[in-house]
N, CA, C and O atoms as a Maestro MAE file, in Angstrom:
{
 s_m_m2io_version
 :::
 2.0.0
}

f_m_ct {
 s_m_title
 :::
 protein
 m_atom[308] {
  # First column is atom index #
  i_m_mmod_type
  r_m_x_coord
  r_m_y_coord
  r_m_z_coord
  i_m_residue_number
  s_m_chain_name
  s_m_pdb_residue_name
  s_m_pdb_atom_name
  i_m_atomic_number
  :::
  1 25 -79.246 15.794 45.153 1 A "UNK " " N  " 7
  2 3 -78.606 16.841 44.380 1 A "UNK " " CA " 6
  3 2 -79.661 17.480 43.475 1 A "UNK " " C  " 6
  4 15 -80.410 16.659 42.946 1 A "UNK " " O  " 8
  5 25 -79.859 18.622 43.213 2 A "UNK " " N  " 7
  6 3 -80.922 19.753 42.473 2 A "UNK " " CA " 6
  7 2 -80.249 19.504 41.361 2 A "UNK " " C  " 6
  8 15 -79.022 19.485 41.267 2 A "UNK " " O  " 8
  9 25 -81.148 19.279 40.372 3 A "UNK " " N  " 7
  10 3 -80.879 19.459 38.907 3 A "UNK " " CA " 6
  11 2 -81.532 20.828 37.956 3 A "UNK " " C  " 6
  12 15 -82.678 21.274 37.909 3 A "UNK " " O  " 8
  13 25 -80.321 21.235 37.278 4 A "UNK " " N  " 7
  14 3 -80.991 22.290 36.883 4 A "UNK " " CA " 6
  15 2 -80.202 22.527 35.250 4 A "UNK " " C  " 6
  16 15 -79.000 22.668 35.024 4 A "UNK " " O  " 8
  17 25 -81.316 22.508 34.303 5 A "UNK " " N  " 7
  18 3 -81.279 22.111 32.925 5 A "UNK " " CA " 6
  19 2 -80.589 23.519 32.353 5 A "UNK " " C  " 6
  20 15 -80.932 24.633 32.748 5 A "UNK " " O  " 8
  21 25 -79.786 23.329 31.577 6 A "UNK " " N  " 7
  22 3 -79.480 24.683 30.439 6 A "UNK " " CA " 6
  23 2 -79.026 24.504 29.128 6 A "UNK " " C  " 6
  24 15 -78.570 23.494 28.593 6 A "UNK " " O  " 8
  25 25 -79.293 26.077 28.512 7 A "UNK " " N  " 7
  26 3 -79.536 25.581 27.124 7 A "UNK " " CA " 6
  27 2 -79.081 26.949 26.520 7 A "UNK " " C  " 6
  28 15 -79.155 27.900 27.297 7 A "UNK " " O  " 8
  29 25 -78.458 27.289 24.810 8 A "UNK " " N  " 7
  30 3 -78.200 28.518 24.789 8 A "UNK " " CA " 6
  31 2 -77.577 27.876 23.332 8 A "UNK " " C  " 6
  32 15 -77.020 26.846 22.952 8 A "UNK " " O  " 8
  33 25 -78.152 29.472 22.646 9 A "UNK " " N  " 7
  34 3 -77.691 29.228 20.991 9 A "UNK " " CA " 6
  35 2 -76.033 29.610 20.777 9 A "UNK " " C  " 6
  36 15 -75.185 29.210 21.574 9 A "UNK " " O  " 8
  37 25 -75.791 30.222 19.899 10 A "UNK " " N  " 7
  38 3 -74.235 31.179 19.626 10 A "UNK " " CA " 6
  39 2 -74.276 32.011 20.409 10 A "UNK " " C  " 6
  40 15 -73.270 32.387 21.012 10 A "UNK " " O  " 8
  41 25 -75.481 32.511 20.594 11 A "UNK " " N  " 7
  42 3 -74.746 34.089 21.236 11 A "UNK " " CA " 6
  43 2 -74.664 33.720 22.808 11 A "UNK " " C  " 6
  44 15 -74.382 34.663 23.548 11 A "UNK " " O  " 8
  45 25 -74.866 32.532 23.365 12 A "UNK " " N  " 7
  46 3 -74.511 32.238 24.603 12 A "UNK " " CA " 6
  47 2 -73.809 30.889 25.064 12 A "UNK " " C  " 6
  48 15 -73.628 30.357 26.159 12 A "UNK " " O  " 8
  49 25 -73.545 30.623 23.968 13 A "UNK " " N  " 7
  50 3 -72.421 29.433 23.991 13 A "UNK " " CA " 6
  51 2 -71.569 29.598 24.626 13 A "UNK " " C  " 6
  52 15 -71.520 28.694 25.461 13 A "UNK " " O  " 8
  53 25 -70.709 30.358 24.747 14 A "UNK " " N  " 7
  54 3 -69.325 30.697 25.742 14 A "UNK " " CA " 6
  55 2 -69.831 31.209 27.115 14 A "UNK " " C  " 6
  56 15 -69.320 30.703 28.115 14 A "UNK " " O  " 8
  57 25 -70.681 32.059 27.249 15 A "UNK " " N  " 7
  58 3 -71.672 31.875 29.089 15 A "UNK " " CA " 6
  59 2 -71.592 31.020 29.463 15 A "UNK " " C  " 6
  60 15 -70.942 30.769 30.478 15 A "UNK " " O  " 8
  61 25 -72.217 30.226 28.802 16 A "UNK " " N  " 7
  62 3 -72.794 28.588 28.578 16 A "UNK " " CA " 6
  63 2 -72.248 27.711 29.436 16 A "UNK " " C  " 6
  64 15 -72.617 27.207 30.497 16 A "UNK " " O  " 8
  65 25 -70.797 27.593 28.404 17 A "UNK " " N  " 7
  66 3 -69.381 27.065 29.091 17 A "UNK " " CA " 6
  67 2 -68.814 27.439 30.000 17 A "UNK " " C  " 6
  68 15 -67.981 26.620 30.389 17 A "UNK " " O  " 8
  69 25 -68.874 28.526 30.684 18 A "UNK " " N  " 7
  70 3 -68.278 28.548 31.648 18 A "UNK " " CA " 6
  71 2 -69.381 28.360 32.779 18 A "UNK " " C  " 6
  72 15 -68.986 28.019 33.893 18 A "UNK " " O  " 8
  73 25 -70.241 28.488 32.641 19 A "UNK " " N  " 7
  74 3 -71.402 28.237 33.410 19 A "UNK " " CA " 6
  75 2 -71.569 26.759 34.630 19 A "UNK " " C  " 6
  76 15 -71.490 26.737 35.858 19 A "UNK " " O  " 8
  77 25 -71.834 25.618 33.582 20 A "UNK " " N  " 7
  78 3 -71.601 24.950 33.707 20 A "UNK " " CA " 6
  79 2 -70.466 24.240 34.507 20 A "UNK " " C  " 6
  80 15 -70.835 23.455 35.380 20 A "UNK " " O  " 8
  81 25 -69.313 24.398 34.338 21 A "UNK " " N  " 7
  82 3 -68.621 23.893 35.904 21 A "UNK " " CA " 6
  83 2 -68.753 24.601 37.080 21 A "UNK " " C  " 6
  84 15 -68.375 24.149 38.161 21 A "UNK " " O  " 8
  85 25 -69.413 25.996 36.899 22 A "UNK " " N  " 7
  86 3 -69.911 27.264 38.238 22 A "UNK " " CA " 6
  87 2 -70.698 26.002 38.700 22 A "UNK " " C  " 6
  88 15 -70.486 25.339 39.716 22 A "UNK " " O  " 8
  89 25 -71.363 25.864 38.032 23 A "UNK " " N  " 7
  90 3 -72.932 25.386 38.960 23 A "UNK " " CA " 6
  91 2 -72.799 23.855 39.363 23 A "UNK " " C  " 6
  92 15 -73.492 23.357 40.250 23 A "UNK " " O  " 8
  93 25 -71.663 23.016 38.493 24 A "UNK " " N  " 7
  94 3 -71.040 21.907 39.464 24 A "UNK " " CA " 6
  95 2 -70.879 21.968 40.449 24 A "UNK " " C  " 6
  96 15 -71.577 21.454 41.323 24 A "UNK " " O  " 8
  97 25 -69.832 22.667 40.608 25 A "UNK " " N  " 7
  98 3 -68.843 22.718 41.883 25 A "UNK " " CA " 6
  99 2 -69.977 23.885 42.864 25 A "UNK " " C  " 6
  100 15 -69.482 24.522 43.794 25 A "UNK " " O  " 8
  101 25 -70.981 23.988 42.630 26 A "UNK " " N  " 7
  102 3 -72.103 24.481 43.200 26 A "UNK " " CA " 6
  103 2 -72.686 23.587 44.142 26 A "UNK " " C  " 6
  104 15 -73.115 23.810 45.274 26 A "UNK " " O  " 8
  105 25 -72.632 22.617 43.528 27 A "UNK " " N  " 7
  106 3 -73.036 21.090 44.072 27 A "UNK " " CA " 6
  107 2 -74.730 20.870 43.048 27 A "UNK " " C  " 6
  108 15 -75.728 20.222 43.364 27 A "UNK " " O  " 8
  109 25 -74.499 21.590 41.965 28 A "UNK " " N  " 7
  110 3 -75.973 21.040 40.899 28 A "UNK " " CA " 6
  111 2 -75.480 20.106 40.125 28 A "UNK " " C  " 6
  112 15 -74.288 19.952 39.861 28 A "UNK " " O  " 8
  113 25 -76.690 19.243 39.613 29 A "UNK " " N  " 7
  114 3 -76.765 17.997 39.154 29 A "UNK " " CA " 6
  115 2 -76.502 19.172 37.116 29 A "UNK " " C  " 6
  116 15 -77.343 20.041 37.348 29 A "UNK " " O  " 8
  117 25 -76.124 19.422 36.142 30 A "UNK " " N  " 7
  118 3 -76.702 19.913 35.104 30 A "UNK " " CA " 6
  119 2 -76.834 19.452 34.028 30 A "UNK " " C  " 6
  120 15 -75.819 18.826 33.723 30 A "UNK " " O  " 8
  121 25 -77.583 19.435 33.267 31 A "UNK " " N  " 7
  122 3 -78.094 18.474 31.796 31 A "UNK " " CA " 6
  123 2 -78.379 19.085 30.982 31 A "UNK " " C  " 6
  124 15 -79.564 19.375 30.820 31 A "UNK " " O  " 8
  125 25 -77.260 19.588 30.021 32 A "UNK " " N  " 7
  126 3 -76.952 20.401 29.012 32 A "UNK " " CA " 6
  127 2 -77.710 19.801 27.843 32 A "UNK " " C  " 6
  128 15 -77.659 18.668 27.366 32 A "UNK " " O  " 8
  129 25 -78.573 21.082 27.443 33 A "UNK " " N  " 7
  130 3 -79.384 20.880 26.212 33 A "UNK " " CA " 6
  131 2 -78.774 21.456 25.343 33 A "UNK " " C  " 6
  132 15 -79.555 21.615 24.405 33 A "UNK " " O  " 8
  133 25 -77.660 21.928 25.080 34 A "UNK " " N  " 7
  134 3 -76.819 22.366 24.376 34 A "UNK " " CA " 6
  135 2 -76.874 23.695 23.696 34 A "UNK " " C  " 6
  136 15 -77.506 24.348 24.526 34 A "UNK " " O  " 8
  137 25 -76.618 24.478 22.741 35 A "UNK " " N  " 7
  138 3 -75.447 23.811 22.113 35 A "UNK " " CA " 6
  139 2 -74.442 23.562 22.522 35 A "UNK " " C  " 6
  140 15 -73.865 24.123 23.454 35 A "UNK " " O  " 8
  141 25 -73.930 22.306 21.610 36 A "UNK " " N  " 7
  142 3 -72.914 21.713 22.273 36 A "UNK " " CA " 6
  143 2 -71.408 21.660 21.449 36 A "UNK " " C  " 6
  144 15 -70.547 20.796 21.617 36 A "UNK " " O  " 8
  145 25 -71.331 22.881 20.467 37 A "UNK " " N  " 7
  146 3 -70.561 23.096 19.600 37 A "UNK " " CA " 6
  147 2 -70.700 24.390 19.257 37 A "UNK " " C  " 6
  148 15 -71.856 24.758 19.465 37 A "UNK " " O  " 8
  149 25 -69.985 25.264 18.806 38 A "UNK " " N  " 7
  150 3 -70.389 26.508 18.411 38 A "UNK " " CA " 6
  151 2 -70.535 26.544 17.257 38 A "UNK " " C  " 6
  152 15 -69.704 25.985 16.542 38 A "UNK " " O  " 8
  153 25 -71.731 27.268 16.652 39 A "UNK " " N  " 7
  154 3 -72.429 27.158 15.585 39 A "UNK " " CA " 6
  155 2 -73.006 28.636 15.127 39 A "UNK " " C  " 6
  156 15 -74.062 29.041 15.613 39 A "UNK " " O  " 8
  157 25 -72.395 29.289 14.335 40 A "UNK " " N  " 7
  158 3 -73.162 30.945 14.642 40 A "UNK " " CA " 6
  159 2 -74.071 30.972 13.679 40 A "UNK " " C  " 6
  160 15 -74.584 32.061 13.418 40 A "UNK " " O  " 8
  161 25 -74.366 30.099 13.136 41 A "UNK " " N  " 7
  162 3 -75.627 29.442 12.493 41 A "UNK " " CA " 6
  163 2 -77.124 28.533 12.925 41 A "UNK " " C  " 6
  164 15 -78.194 28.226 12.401 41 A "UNK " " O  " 8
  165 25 -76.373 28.345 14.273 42 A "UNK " " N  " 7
  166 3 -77.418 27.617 15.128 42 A "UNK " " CA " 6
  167 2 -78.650 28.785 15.155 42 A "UNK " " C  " 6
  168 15 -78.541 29.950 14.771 42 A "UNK " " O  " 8
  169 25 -79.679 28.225 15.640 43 A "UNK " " N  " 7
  170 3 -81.284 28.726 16.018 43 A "UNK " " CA " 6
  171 2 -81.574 28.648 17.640 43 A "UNK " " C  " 6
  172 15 -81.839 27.564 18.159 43 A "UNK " " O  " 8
  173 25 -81.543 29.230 18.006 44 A "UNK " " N  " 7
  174 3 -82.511 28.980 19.651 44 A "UNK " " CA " 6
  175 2 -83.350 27.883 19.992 44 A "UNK " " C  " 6
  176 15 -83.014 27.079 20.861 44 A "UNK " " O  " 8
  177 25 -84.632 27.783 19.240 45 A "UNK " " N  " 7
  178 3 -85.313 27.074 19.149 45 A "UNK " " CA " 6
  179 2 -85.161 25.983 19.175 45 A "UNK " " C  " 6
  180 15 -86.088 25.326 19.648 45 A "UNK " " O  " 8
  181 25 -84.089 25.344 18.748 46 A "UNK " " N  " 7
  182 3 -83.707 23.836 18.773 46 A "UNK " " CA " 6
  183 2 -83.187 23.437 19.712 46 A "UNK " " C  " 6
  184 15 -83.055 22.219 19.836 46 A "UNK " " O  " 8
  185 25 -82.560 24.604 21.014 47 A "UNK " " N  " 7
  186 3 -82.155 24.040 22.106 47 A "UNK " " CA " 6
  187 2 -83.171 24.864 23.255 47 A "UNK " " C  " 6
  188 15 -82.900 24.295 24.312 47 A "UNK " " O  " 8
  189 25 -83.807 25.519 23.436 48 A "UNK " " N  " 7
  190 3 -84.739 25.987 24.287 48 A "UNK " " CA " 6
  191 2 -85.910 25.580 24.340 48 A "UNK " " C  " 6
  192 15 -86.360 25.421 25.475 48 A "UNK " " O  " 8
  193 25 -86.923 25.232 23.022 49 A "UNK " " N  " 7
  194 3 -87.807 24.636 23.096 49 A "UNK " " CA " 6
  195 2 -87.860 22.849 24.001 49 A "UNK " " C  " 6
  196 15 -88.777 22.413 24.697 49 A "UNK " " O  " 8
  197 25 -86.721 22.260 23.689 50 A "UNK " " N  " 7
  198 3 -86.787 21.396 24.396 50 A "UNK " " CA " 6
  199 2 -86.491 21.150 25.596 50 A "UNK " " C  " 6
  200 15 -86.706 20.003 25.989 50 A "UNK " " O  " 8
  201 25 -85.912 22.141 26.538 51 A "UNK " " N  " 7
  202 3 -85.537 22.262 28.031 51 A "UNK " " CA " 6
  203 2 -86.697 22.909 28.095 51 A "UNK " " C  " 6
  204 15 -87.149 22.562 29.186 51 A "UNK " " O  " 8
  205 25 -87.781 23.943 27.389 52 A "UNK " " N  " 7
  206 3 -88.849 24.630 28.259 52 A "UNK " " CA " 6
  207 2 -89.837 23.127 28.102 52 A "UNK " " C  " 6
  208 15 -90.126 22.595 29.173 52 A "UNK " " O  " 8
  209 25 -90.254 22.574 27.051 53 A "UNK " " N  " 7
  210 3 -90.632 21.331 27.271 53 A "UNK " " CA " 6
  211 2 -90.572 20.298 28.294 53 A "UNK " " C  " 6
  212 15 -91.435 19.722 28.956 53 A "UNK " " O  " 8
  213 25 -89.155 20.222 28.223 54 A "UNK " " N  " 7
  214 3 -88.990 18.800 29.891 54 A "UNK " " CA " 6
  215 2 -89.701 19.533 31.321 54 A "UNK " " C  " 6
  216 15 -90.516 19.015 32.085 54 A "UNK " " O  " 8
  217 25 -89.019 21.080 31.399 55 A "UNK " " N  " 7
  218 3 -89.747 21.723 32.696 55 A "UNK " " CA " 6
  219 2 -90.908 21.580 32.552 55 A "UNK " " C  " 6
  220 15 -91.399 20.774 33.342 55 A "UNK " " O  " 8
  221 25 -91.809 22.189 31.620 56 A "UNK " " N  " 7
  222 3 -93.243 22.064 31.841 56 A "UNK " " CA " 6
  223 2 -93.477 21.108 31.805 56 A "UNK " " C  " 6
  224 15 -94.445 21.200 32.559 56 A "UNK " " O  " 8
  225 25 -93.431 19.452 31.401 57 A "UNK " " N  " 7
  226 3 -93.715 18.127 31.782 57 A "UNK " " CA " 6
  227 2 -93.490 17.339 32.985 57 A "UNK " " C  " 6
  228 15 -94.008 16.263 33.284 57 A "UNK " " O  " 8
  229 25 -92.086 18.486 34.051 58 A "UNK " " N  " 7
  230 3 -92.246 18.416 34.947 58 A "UNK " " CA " 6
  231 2 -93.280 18.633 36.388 58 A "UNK " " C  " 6
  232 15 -93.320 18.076 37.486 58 A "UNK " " O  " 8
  233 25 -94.036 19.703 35.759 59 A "UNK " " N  " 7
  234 3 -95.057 20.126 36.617 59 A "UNK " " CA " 6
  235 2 -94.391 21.554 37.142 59 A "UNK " " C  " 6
  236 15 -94.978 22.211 38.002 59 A "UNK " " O  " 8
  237 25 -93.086 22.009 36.554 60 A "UNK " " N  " 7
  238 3 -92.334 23.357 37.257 60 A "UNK " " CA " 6
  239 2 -91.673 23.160 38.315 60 A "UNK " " C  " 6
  240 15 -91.528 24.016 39.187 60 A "UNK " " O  " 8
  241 25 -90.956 21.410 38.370 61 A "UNK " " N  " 7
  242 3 -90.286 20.881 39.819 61 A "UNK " " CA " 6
  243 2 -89.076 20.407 39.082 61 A "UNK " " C  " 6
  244 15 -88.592 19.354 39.496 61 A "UNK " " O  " 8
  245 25 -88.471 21.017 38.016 62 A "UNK " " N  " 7
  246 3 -87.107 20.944 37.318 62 A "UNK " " CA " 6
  247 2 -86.860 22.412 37.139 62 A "UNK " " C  " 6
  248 15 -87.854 23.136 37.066 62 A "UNK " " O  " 8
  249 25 -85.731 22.919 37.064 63 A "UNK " " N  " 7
  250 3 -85.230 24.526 36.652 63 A "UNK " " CA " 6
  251 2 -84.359 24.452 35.390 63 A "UNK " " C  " 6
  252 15 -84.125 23.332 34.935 63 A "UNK " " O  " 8
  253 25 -83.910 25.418 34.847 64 A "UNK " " N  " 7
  254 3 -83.407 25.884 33.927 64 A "UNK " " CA " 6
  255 2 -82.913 26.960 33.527 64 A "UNK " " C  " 6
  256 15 -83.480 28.051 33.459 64 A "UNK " " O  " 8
  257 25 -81.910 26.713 33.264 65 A "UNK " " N  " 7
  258 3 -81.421 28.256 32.413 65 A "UNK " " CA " 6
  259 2 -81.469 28.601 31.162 65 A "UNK " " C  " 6
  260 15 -81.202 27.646 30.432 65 A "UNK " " O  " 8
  261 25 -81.751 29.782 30.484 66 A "UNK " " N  " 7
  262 3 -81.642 30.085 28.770 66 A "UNK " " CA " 6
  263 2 -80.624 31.101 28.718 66 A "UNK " " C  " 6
  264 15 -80.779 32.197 29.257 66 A "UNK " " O  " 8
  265 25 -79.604 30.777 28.094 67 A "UNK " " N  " 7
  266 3 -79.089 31.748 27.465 67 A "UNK " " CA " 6
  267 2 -78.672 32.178 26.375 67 A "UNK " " C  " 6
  268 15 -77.859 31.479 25.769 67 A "UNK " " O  " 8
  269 25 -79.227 33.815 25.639 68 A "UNK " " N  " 7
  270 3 -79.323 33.557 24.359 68 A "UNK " " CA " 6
  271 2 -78.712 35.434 24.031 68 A "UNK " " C  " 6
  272 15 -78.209 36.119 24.922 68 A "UNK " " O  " 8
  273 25 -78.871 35.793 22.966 69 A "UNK " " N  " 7
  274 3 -78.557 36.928 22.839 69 A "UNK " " CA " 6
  275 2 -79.066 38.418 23.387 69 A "UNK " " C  " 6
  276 15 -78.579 39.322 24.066 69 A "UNK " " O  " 8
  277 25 -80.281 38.164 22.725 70 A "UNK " " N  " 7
  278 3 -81.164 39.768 23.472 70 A "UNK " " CA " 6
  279 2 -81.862 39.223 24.476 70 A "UNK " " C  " 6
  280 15 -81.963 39.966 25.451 70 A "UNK " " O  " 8
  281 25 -82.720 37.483 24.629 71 A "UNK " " N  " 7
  282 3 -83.478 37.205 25.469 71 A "UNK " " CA " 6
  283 2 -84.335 37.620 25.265 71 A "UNK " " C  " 6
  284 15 -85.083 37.530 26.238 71 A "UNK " " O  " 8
  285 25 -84.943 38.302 24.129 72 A "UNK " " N  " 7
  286 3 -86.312 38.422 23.631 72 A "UNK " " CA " 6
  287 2 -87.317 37.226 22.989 72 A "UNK " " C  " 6
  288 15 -88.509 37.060 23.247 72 A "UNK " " O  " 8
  289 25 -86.472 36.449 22.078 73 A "UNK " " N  " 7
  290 3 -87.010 35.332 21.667 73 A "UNK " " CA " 6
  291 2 -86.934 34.007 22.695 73 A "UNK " " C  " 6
  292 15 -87.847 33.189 22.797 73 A "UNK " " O  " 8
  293 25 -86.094 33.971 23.188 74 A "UNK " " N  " 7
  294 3 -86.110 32.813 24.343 74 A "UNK " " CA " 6
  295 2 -87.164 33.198 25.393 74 A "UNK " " C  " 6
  296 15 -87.879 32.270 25.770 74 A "UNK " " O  " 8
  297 25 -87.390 34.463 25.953 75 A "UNK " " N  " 7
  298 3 -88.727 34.641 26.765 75 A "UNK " " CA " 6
  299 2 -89.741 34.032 26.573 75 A "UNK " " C  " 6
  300 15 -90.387 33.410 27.416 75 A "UNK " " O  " 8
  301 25 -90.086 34.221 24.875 76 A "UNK " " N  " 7
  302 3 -91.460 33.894 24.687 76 A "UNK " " CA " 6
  303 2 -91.593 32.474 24.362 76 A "UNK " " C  " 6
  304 15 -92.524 32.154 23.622 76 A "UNK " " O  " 8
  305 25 -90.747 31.520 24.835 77 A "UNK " " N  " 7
  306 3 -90.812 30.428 24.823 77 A "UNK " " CA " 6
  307 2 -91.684 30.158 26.038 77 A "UNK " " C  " 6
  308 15 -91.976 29.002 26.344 77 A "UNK " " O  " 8
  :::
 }
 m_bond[307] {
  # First column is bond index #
  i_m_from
  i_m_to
  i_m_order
  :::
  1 1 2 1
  2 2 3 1
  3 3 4 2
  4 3 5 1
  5 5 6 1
  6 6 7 1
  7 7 8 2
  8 7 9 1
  9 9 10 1
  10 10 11 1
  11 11 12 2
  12 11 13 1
  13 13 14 1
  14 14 15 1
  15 15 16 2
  16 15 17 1
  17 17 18 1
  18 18 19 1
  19 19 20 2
  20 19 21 1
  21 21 22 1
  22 22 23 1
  23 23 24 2
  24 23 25 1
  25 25 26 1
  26 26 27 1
  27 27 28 2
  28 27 29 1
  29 29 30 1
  30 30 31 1
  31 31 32 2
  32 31 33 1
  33 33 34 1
  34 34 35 1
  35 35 36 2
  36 35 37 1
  37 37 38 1
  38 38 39 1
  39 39 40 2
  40 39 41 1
  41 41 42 1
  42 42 43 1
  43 43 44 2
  44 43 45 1
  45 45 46 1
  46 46 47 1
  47 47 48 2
  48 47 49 1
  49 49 50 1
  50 50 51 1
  51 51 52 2
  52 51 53 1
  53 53 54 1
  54 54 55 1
  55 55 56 2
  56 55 57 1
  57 57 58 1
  58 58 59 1
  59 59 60 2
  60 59 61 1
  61 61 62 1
  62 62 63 1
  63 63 64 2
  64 63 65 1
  65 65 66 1
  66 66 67 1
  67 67 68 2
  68 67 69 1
  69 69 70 1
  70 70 71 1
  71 71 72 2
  72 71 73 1
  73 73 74 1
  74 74 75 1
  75 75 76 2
  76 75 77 1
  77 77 78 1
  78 78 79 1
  79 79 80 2
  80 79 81 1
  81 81 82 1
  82 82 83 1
  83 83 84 2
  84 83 85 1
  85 85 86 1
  86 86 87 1
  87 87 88 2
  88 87 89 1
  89 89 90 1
  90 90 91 1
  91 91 92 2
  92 91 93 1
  93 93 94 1
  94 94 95 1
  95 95 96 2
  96 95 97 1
  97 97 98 1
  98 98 99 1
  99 99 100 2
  100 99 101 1
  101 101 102 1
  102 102 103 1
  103 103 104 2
  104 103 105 1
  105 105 106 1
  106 106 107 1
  107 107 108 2
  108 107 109 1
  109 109 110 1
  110 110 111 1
  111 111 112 2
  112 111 113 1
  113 113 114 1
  114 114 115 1
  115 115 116 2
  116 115 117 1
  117 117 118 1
  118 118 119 1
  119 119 120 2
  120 119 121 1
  121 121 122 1
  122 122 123 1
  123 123 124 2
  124 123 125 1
  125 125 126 1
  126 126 127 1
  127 127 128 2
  128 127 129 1
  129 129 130 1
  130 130 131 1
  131 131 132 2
  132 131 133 1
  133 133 134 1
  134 134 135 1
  135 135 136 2
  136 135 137 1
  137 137 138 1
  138 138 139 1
  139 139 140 2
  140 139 141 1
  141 141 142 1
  142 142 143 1
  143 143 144 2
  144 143 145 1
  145 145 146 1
  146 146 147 1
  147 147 148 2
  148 147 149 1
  149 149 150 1
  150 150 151 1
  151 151 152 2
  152 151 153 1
  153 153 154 1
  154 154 155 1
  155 155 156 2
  156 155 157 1
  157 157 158 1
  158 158 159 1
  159 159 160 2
  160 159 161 1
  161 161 162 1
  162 162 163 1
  163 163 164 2
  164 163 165 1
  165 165 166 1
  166 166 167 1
  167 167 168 2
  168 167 169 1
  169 169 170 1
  170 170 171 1
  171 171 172 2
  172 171 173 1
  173 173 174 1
  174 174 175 1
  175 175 176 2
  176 175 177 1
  177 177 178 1
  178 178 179 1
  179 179 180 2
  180 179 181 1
  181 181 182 1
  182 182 183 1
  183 183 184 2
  184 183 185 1
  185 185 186 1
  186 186 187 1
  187 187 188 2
  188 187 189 1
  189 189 190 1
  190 190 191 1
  191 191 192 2
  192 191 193 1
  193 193 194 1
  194 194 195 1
  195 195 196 2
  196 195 197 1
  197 197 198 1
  198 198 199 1
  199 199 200 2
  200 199 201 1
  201 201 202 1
  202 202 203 1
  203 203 204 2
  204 203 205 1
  205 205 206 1
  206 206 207 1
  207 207 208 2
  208 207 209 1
  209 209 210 1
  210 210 211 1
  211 211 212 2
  212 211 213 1
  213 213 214 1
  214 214 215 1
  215 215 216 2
  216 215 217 1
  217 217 218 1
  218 218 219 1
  219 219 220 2
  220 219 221 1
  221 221 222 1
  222 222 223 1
  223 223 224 2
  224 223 225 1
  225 225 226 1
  226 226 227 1
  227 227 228 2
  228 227 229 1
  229 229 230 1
  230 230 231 1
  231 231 232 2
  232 231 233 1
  233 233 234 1
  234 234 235 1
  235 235 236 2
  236 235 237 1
  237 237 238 1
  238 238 239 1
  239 239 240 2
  240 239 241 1
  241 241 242 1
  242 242 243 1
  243 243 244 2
  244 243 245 1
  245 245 246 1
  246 246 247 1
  247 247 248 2
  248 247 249 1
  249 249 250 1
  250 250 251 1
  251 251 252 2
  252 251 253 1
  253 253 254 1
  254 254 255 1
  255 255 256 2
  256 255 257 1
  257 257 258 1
  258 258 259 1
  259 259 260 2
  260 259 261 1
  261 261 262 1
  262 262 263 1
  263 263 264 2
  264 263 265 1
  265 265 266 1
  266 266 267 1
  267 267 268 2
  268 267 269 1
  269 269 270 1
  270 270 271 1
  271 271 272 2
  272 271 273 1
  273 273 274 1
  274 274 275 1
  275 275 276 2
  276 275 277 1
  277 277 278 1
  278 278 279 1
  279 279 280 2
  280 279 281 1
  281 281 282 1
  282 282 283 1
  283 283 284 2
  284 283 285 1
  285 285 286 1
  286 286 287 1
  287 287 288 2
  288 287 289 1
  289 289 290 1
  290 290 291 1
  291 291 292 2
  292 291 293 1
  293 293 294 1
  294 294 295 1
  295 295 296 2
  296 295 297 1
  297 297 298 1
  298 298 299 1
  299 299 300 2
  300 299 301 1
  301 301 302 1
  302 302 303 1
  303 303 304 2
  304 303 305 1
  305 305 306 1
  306 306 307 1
  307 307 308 2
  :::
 }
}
């Protein structure tokens, strides 16, 4: 089964959620870096930096999704 990591502040929290059983019943393995509560106070950074982390320690043989508001700041992760 393909595993494929995702992650997303407030402004993609509800994507997020519905996301996630899409890509189950997809037949993907997924390992939510959260957020895992809605928080419209949350930061990006605290959940993207660490899914772009695990991929690149993978060698780029794990995937991921970001989802965030404009996708300007999550890019330059």
């Amino acid at each position: 089964m393909q595993k494929i990591l995702i992650a997303s502040d407030h402004a993609g929290f509800e994507l997020k959620q519905e996301l996630i059983p899409f890509l189950r019943d997809m037949g993907y393995e997924v390992q939510d870096y959260g957020a895992h509560d809605f928080d419209a106070e949350d930061d990006y950074p605290d959940f993207v930096v660490p899914l772009a982390r695990k991929i690149s320690q993978s060698g780029g043989i794990e995937q991921g999704i970001i989802i965030g508001g404009s996708g300007q700041g999550e890019a330059m992760q």
